[in-house]
C-alpha positions as CSV (number, residue, x, y, z in Angstrom):
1,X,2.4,-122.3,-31.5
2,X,-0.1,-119.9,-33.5
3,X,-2.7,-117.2,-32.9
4,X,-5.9,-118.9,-33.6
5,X,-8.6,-116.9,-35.1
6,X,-10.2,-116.2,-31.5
7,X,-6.7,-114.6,-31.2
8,X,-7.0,-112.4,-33.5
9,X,-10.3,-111.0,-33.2
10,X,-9.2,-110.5,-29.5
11,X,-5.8,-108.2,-30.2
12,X,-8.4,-106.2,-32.7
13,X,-10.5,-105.3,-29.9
14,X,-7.7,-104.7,-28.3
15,X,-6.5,-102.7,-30.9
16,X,-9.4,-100.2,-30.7
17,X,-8.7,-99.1,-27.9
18,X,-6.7,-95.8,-29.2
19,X,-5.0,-95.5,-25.5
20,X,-4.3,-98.2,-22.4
21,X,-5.7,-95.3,-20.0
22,X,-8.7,-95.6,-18.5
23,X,-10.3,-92.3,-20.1
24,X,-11.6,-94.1,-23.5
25,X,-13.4,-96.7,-23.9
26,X,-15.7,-98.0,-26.6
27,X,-18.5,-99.8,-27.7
28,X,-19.3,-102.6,-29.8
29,X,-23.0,-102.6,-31.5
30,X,-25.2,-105.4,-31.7
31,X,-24.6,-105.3,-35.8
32,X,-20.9,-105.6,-35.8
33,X,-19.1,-108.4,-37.1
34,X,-20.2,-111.7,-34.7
35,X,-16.4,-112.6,-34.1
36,X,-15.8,-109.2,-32.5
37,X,-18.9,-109.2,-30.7
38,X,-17.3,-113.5,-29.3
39,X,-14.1,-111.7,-29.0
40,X,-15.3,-108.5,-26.7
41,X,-17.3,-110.9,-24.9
42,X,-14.2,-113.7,-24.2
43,X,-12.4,-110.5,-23.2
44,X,-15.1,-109.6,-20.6
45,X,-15.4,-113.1,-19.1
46,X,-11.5,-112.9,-18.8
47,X,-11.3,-109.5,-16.8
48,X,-9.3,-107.5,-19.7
49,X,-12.7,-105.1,-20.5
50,X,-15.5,-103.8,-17.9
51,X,-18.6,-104.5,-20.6
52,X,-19.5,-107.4,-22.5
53,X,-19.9,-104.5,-25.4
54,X,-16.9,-103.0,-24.6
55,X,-16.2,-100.4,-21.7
56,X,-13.3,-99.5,-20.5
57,X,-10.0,-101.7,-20.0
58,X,-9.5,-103.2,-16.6
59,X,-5.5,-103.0,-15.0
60,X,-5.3,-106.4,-17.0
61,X,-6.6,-105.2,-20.2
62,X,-4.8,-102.0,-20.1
63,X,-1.3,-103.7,-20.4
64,X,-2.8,-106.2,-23.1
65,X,-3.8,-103.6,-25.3
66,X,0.0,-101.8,-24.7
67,X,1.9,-105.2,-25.8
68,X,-1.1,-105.3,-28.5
69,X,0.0,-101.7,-29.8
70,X,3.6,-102.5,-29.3
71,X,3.8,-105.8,-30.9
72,X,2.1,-104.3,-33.9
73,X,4.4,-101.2,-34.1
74,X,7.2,-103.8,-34.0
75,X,5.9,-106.1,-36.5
76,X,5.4,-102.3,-38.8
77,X,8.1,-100.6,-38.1
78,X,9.8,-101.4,-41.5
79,X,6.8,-100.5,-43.6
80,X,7.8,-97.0,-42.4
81,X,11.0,-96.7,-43.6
């Protein structure tokens, strides 16, 4: 099993997201790259983010985006050292 591209333009979106509270949210602009704009909007149909564009993170989205920022402190934790 691999991340497909969709994937990974989903846990960057994810990724933005500089906390999993509901305080920040974000938004994605009609120019940005087309598979962020798919990816925010595959995120919105699936109940992770309250915008199409962005918003805020749902209950759902909110612990995505902590196992997003974890998994990638795990996977960088040597590059620290």
């Amino acid at each position: 099993m691999t991340y497909t591209p969709e994937n990974l333009a989903e846990l960057h979106v994810l990724m933005i997201y500089k906390s999993a509270s509901n305080l920040d949210g974000i938004k994605i602009h009609k120019d940005a790259d087309p598979e962020v704009i798919a990816a925010a909007q595959r995120l919105f149909d699936g109940g992770f983010i309250t915008q199409s564009d962005g918003g805020y993170l749902t209950t759902l989205g909110s612990e995505a985006a902590d196992h997003a920022h974890s998994l990638y402190d795990l996977l960088n934790v040597y590059r620290e050292i």
